[in-house]
C-alpha positions, 0 to 999 in steps of 0.5 A: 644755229648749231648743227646737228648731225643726224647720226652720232655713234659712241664708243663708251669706253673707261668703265672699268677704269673708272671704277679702279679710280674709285676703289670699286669693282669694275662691274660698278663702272658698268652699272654708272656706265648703263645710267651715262646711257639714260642721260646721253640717249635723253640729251641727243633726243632732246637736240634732235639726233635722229641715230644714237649708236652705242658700242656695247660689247664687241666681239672681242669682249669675250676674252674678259673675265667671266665674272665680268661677261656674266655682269655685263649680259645682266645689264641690259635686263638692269637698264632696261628694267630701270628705264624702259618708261623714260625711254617710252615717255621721251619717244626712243625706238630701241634697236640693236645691231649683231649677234644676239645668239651668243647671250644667254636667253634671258638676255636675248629676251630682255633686249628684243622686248625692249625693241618690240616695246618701243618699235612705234616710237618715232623719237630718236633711235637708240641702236644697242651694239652688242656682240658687234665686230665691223669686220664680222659684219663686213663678212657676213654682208659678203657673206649675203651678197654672195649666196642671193648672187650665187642664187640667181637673185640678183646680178654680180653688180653690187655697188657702195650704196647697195653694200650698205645695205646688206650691214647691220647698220647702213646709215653713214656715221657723222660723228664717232666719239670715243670716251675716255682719251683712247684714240683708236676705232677697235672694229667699230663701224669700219665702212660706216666712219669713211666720212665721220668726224672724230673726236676722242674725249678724255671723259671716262663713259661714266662721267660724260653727261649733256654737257660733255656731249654738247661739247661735242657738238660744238667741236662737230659744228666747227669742222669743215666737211669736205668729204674728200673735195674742195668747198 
């Protein structure tokens, strides 16, 4: 039996890339990258996964040209327009992890409606990433810990598992994969990756389907998790 890990995190990387092989905007890239999302989401909870997370925009991704940040706030409105009912149907919570207030409040709106349209669901979770940057989450985690101690509220005792819980996303990742053949982690899920397994898989985003995942999994079940002792 394949094993399954429960919490799997992607970077989606090569929609640009993508696009410029195929002599088209890179804002096509994005658009085929949004329907990847519908097919990986559907696949990983068809297999049982219980946490999908997808990096969306970092906090870095507002050093890109206008035009192109000003289509990618548009996305989520075009992805969940178009598939808000496959996600019901198929049971997905949606969930998103950073700072939402730097986006327009169209976009804003479309994101916390699909949360709140989809907050009963118990399938699996897709947590968006967006506006997201693990050093700044680390640093407002700090930020939290600090003040309820400076507060009184609690003790100066803060322990790994009690840090966990101050981040945007607490769960421990087993899986991170990177599309697209870069092989670097670019500020994502830094406390949450000290155990995972990494694969980076030369597939740009648009390409990577359930097979490309699966593939993935097979190459996760193959590993021996030691998490740092002997077996």
């Amino acid at each position: 039996m394949k094993v399954i890990p429960e919490t799997v995190a992607i970077i989606m990387d090569g929609n640009g890339r993508w696009a410029k092989a195929k002599g088209l905007p890179r804002t096509a890239g994005h658009k085929k990258g949004a329907d990847t999302v519908r097919t990986v989401a559907l696949e990983a909870n068809r297999l049982g996964i219980k946490k999908l997370i997808l990096y969306a925009f970092s906090t870095e991704n507002w050093k890109r040209p206008e035009d192109e940040i000003s289509y990618l706030c548009k996305l989520p409105g075009i992805f969940f327009n178009s598939y808000i009912k496959d996600l019901m149907k198929n049971n997905i919570r949606v969930t998103f992890a950073g700072e939402l207030e730097r986006f327009p409040e169209d976009t804003q709106k479309t994101i916390r409606k699909a949360v709140e349209q989809t907050a009963h669901n118990t399938g699996l979770e897709l947590c968006i990433a967006i506006n997201y940057g693990s050093r700044r989450e680390m640093i407002l985690a700090a930020q939290k810990y600090a003040q309820e101690v400076a507060d009184g509220k609690r003790a100066n005792d803060l322990t790994e598992e009690e840090f966990s819980s101050y981040l945007f996303i607490p769960e421990e990742v087993d899986l991170l994969i990177r599309t697209s053949g870069e092989e670097r982690i670019s500020n994502f899920l830094l406390w949450q990756i000290a155990y995972s397994e990494l694969i980076f898989d030369p597939t740009p985003w648009p390409d990577f389907d359930e097979a490309s995942l699966n593939e993935a999994l097979e190459v996760f079940a193959a590993r021996d998790r030691r998490f740092g002792g002997l077996k």
